[in-house]
Kinemage of the C-alpha trace (Angstrom):
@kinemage 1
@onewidth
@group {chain A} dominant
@subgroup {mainchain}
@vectorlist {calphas} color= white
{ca unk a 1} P 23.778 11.813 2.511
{ca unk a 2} L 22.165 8.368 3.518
{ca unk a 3} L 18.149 7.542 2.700
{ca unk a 4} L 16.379 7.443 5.427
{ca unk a 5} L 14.891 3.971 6.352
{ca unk a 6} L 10.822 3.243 5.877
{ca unk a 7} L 8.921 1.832 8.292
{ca unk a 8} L 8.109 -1.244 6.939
{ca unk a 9} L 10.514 -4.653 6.739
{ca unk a 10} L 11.387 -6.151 3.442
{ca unk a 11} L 9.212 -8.734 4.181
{ca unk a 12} L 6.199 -6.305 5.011
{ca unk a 13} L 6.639 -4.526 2.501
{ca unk a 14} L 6.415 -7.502 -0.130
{ca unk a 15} L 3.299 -8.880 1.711
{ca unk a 16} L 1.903 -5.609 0.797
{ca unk a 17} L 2.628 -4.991 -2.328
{ca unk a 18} L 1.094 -8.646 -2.723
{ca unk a 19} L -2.244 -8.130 -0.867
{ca unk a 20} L -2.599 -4.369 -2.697
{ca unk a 21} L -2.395 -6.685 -6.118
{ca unk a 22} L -4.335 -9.296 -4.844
{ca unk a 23} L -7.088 -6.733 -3.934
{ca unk a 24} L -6.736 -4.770 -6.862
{ca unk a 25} L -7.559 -7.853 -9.032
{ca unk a 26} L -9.793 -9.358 -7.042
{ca unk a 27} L -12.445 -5.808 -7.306
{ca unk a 28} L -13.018 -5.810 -10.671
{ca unk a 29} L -13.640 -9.456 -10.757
{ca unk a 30} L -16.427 -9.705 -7.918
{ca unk a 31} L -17.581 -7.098 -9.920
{ca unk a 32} L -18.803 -8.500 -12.639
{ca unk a 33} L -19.158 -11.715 -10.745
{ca unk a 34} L -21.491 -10.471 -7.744
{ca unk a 35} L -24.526 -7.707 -8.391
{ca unk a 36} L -24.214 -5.720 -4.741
{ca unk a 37} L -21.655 -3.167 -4.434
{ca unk a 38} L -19.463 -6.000 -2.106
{ca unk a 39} L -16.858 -5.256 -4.449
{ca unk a 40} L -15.878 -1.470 -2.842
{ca unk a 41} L -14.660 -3.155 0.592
{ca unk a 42} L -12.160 -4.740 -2.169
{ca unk a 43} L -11.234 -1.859 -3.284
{ca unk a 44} L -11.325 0.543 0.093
{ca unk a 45} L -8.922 -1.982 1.275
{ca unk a 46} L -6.583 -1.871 -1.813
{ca unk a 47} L -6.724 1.903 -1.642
{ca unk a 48} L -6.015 1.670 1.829
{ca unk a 49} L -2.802 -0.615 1.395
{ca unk a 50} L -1.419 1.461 -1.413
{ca unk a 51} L -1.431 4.674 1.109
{ca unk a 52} L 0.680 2.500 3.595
{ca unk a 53} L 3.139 1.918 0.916
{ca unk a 54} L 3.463 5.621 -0.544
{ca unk a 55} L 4.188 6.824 3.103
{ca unk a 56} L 6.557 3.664 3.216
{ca unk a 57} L 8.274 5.029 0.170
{ca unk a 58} L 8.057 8.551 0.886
{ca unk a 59} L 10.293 7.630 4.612
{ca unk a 60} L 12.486 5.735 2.883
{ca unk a 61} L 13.412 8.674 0.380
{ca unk a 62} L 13.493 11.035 2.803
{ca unk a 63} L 17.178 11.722 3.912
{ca unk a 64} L 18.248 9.814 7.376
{ca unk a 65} L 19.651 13.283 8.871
{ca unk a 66} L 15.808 14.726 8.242
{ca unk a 67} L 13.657 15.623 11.081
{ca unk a 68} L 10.181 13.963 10.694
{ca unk a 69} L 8.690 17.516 9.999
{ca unk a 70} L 11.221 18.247 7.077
């Protein structure tokens, strides 16, 4: 039984592990740095990049004979 393959590259899939990071740090930071609320857009966005890679992950564990709906 093969894995199935994920929908990102490699390569996209390092870029966004890198900008999740990146945005993950960079909330807290502004933060304490910056008195609005600016920071949530940081962390909407990391939030949002961490969903693209769980559904990544979750197609690449799925088997490759699976039908989508399985």
């Amino acid at each position: 039984m093969q894995q199935g393959s994920g929908f990102l590259t490699p390569r996209q899939r390092r870029l966004a592990w890198l900008g999740f990071l990146l945005a993950a740090i960079q909330a807290p930071v502004s933060a304490r740095l910056v008195a609005d609320g600016s920071w949530l857009f940081s962390l909407c966005v990391a939030l949002m990049v961490a969903t693209v890679i769980i559904a990544d992950d979750a197609a690449r564990r799925r088997p490759a004979d699976a039908r989508p709906g399985e």
